[in-house]
N, C-alpha and C positions, 0 to 999 in steps of 0.2 A: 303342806303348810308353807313350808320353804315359796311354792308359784304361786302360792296365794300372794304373800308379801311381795314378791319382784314382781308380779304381774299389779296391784294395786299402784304402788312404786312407778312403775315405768306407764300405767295409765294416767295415774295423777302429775307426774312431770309432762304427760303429754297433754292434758290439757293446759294446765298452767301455761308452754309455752306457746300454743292456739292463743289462748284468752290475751294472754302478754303480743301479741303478734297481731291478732286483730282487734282487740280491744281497745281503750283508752286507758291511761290511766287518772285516777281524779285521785284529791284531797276531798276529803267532807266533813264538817261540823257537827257536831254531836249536837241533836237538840233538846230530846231526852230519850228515857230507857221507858222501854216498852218490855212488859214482863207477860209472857203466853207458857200453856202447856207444849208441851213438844212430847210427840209419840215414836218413840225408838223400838220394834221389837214388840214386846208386850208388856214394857214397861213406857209410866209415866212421869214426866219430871217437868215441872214447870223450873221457866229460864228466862232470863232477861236481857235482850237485845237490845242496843242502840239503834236509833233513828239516826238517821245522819242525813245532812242537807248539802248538794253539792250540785255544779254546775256541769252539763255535760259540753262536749266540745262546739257541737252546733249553739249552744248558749241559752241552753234550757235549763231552769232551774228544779229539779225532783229532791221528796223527800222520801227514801226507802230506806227498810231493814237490815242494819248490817247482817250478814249470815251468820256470825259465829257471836254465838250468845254464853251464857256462863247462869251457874246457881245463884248468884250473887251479883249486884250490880258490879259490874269491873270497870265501866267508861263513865266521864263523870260529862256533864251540858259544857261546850265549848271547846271540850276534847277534837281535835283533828286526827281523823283513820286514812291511811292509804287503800288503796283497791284498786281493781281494776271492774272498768265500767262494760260489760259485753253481750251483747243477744239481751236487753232486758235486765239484764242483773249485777250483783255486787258480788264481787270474789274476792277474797282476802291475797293481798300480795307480801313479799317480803322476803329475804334471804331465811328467815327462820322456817317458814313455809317449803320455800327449797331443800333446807337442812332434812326437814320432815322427810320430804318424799324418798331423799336417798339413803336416810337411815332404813326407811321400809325394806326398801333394796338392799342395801346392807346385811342387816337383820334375816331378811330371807337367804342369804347366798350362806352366812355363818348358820343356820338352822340346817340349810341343806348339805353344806360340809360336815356337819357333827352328822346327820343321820346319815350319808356316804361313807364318814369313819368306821359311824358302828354297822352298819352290813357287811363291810368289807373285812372289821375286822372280829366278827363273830358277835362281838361286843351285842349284839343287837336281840341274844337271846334272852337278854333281860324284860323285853319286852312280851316276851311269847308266853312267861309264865305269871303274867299282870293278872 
């Protein structure tokens, strides 16, 4: 579990810092909310995305999906999102986004010190009799 988390962690900081390095980044204008199913696994949930309108560097102007949608509309028309613009698509940017990925890491290193405690220190035969 523990390399599940630092390895997601140190993949997702490694794109973030690609996209951030050769990307652009834009401001874009919310124009409205676009509401779709989204199929996660074998569950279904309809979500509701912003459109956002934004200019890219050559000075083209596109209107696409922000990525990151919600149950509930959360961005209201005239809202401005940051992103970064890269290969085709919109990726959410931001120091919170950074927070994210190094808590993953985080999270993984403390998962992996608590199950190194308990092998080393017997502790871990609580598990054998689950």
């Amino acid at each position: 579990m523990s390399f599940v988390l630092i390895g997601n962690g140190l993949y997702f900081l490694y794109q973030d810092a690609k996209r951030t390095k050769f990307g652009s980044y834009a401001i874009g204008r919310v124009i409205r909310t676009k509401g779709k199913w989204s199929f996660t696994g074998n569950r279904h949930s309809y979500a509701f995305f912003p459109v956002v309108e934004f200019k890219t560097k050559e000075g083209e102007v596109l209107q696409m999906d922000y990525p990151v949608g919600a149950g509930v509309p959360m961005h209201r028309e005239g809202q401005t999102l940051d992103f970064i613009y890269y290969d085709g698509e919109l990726y959410p940017t931001g120091p919170e986004w950074k927070f994210f990925y190094w808590f993953l890491i985080g999270l993984g290193l403390v998962v992996g010190l608590y199950v190194t405690y308990l092998l080393t220190t017997g502790e871990a035969s609580f598990f054998a009799n689950l």
